[in-house]
N, C-alpha and C positions, 0 to 999 in steps of 0.2 A: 095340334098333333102331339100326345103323348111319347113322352121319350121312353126309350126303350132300353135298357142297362143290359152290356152284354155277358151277365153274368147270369142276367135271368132269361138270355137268349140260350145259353151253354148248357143251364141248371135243364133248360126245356129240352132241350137237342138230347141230355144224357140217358131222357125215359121213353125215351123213341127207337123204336126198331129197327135193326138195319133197313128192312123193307120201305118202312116210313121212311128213314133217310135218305134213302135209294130217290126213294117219290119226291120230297122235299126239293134234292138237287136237281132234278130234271124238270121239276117247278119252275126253278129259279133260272137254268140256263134257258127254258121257252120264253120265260116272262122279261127278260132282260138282254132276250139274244146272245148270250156267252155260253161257253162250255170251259164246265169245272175242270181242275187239272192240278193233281197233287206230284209232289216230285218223284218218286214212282209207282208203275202202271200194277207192277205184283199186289200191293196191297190193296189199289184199290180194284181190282179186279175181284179179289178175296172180301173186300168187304160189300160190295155188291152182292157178291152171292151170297152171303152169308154160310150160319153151317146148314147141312145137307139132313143134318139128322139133332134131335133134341131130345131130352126126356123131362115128361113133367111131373113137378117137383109140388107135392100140397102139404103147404109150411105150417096151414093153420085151418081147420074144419069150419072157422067162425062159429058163429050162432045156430045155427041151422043145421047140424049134425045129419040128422037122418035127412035130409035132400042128397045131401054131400053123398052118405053112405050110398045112397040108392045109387047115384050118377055114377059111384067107383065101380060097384057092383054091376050096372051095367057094361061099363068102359072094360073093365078088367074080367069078367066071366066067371068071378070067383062068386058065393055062396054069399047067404047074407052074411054069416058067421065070420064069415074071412072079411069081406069090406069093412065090416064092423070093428074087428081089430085094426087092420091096415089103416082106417083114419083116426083108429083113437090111441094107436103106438106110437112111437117113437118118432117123432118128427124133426125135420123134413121128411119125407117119403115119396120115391117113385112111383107113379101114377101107372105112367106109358114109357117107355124107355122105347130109344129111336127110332121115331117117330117124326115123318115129315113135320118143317118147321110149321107147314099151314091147318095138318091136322094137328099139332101140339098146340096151337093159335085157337082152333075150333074148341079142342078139349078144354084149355084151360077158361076161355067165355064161358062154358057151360058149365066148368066148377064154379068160377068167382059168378055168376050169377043166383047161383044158388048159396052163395057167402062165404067161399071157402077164399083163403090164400094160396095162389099158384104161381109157383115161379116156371121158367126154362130155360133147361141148362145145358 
């Protein structure tokens, strides 16, 4: 059995989603019979839900510009001319400003598949 260093368990846990964490822990107390329990209930009730609303954030167009432009241009309703500028301006740049976290989740798949860099914030 490979040992496992808990730094690269931490380093793992840090690029995972509250949602994913959510999952992760309810993994862990099915598979083990326990339930998780931080010393208080406020925070982790708040980080369960996480936030309610996000805005997405396209830090970098990648390679593949005109995909990007088209998918903003759709997303955002604006003109070619306008996507055009909004991903070749100034970045970071809001995408969708808030915006359910699961459609911020959908939107940003469907940039970084087409090569863009998307954060949410």
């Amino acid at each position: 059995m490979a040992v496992v260093k808990m730094a690269d368990i931490i380093s793992t846990l840090e690029t995972m989603t509250m949602k994913e964490l959510n999952e992760l822990v309810k993994g862990i107390e099915d598979h083990f019979g326990v339930i998780a329990s931080v010393g208080s209930a406020a925070p982790v009730a708040e980080a369960a839900s996480g936030p309610t609303e996000v805005n997405v954030m396209l830090t970098s167009p990648g390679g593949n510009k005109v995909s990007v432009i088209k998918i903003v241009k759709e997303l955002t309703g604006l003109g070619l001319m306008d996507a055009k500028k909004l991903v070749d301006g100034t970045l970071p740049v809001a995408i969708k400003e808030k915006v359910k976290p699961e459609d911020g989740e959908a939107i940003k798949k469907q940039l970084m598949d087409a090569g863009a860099t998307v954060e949410l914030k």
